[in-house]
One Martini backbone bead per residue (centre of mass of N, CA, C, O) as a GRO file, in nm:
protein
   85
    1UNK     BB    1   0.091   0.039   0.027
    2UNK     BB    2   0.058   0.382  -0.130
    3UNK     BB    3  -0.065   0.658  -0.030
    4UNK     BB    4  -0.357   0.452   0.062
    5UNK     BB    5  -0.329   0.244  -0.183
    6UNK     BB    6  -0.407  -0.006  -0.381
    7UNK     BB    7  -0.213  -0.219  -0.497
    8UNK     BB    8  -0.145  -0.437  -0.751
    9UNK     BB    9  -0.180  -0.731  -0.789
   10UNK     BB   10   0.048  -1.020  -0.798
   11UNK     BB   11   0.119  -1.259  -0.948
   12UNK     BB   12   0.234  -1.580  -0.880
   13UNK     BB   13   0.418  -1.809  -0.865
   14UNK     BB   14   0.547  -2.067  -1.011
   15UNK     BB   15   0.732  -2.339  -0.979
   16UNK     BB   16   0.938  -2.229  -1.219
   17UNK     BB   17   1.011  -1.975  -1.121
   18UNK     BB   18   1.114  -2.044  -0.832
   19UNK     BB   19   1.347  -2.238  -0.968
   20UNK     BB   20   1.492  -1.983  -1.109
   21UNK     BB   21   1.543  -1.760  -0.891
   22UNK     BB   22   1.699  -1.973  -0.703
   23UNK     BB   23   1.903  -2.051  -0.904
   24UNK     BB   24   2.029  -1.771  -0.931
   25UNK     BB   25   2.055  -1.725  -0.607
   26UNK     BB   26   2.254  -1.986  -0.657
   27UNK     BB   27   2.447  -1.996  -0.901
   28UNK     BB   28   2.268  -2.118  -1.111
   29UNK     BB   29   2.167  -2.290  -1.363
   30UNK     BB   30   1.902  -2.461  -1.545
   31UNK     BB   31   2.083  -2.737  -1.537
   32UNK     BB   32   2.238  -2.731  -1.277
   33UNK     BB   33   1.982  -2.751  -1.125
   34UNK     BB   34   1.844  -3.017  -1.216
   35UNK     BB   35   2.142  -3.190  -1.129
   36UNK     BB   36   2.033  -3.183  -0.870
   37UNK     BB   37   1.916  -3.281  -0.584
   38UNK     BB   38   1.596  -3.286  -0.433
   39UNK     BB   39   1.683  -3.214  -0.159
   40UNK     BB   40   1.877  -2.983  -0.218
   41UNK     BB   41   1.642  -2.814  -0.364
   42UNK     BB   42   1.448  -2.825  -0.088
   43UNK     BB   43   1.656  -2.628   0.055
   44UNK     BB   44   1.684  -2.375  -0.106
   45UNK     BB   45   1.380  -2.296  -0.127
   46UNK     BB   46   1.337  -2.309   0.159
   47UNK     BB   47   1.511  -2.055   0.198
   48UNK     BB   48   1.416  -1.866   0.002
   49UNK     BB   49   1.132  -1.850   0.142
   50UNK     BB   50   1.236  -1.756   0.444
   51UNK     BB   51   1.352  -1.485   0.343
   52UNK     BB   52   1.115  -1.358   0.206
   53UNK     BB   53   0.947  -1.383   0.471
   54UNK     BB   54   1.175  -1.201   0.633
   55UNK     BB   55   1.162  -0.926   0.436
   56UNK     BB   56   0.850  -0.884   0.468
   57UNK     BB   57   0.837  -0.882   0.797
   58UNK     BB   58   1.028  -0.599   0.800
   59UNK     BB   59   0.890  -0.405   0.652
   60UNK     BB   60   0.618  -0.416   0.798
   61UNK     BB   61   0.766  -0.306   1.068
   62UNK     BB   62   0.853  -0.072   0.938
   63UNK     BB   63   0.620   0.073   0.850
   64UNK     BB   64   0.494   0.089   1.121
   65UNK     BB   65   0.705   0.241   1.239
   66UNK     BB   66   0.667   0.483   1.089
   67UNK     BB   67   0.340   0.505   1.172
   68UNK     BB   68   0.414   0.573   1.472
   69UNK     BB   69   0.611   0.850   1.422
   70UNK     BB   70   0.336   0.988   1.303
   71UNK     BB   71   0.072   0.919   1.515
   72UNK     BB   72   0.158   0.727   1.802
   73UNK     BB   73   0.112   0.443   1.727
   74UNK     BB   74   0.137   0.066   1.809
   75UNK     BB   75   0.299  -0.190   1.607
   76UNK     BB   76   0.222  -0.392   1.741
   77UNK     BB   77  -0.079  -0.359   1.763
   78UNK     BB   78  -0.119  -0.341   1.461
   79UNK     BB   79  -0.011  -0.643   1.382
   80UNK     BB   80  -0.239  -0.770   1.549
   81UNK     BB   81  -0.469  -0.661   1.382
   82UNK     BB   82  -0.432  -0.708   1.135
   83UNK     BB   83  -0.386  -1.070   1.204
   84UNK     BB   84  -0.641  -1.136   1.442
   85UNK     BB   85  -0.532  -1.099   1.761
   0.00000   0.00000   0.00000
């Protein structure tokens, strides 16, 4: 959300766009992305995901931190509001 507005939705990913994604992100082709064992892709995949949603939690958090410093209300609370907690 930008300047009160909603941004516009963007579709997701599927399987093979995050699996070029990672392999990029781990300095792979997309051949040898191909030739690592299911394991391996499977625990990259698992990294790439966790660090993507540690970095979205973290801009929220800093968001929330910012409207906090302009209106003067609580980020944990207003994080709480917003999970539904």
């Amino acid at each position: 959300m930008a300047d009160g507005v909603n941004a516009p939705e963007l579709p997701g990913f599927d399987r093979e766009l995050m699996e070029a994604r990672t392999a990029k992100e781990w300095g792979l082709t997309p051949r040898e992305w191909r030739e690592e064992p299911f394991d391996d892709r499977a625990l990259m995949l698992a990294y790439e995901l966790f660090c993507s949603s540690r970095e979205a939690y973290q801009q929220e958090w800093q968001e929330l931190k910012r409207k906090k410093a302009e209106k003067g209300s609580n980020p944990y609370e207003e994080m709480k509001r917003q999970m539904g907690l």
